[in-house]
N, C-alpha and C positions, 0 to 999 in steps of 0.2 A: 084310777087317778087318786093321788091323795088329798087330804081336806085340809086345810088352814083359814086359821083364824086370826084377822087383823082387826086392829082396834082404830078406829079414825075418828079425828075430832067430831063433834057434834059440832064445830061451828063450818067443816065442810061441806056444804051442798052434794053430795055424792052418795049414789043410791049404790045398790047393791051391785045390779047390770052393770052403771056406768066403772064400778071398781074392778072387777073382773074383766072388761073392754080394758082399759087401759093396761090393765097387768097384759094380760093375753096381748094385745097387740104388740107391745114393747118386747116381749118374749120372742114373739115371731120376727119381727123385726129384726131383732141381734141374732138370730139362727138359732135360738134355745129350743123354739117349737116349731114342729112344722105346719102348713096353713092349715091343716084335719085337727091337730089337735088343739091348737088355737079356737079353733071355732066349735070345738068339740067343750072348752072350756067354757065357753059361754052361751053353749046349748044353742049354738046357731048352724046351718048349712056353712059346706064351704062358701059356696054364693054368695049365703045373706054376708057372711063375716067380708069377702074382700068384698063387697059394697060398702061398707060399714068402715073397711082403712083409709077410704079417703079422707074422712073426718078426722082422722085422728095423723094426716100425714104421712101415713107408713104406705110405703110402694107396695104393690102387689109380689112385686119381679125385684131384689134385691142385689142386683149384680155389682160386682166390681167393672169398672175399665177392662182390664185385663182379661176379663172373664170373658168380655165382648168381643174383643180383640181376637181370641184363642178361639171361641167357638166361632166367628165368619171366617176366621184362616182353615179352620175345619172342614165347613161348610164347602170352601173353594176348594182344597184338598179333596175333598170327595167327588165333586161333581166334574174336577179333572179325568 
């Protein structure tokens, strides 16, 4: 992985964990990362991490409509 370095104000309340949780989650959330290495980002299990997105609002399962739609038409298509 690689390292970077952000600067944040000193008048934000925000520790180190909680700046990397919120990147990593937002990451995973938009399809940038996947749930491993989101939580691989934050030195956490996959487990601990999707415990840890409800706090932060990000679904576990990020489906479209569509996506729903397409996999039960699947589903009935196969078990025809």
């Amino acid at each position: 992985m690689r390292t970077i370095q952000l600067t944040i104000p000193d008048t934000l309340d925000l520790n180190d964990r909680e700046a990397k949780m919120l990147l990593a989650s937002r990451l995973y959330e938009k399809g940038k990362l996947t749930l491993g290495q989101a939580a691989e980002m934050v030195g956490l299990s996959k487990r601990a991490f999707m415990e840890i997105l409800a706090d932060y609002d990000v679904p576990i399962f990020n489906y479209q409509p569509n996506e729903i739609i397409n996999d039960i038409k699947n589903a009935q298509d196969y078990s025809l």
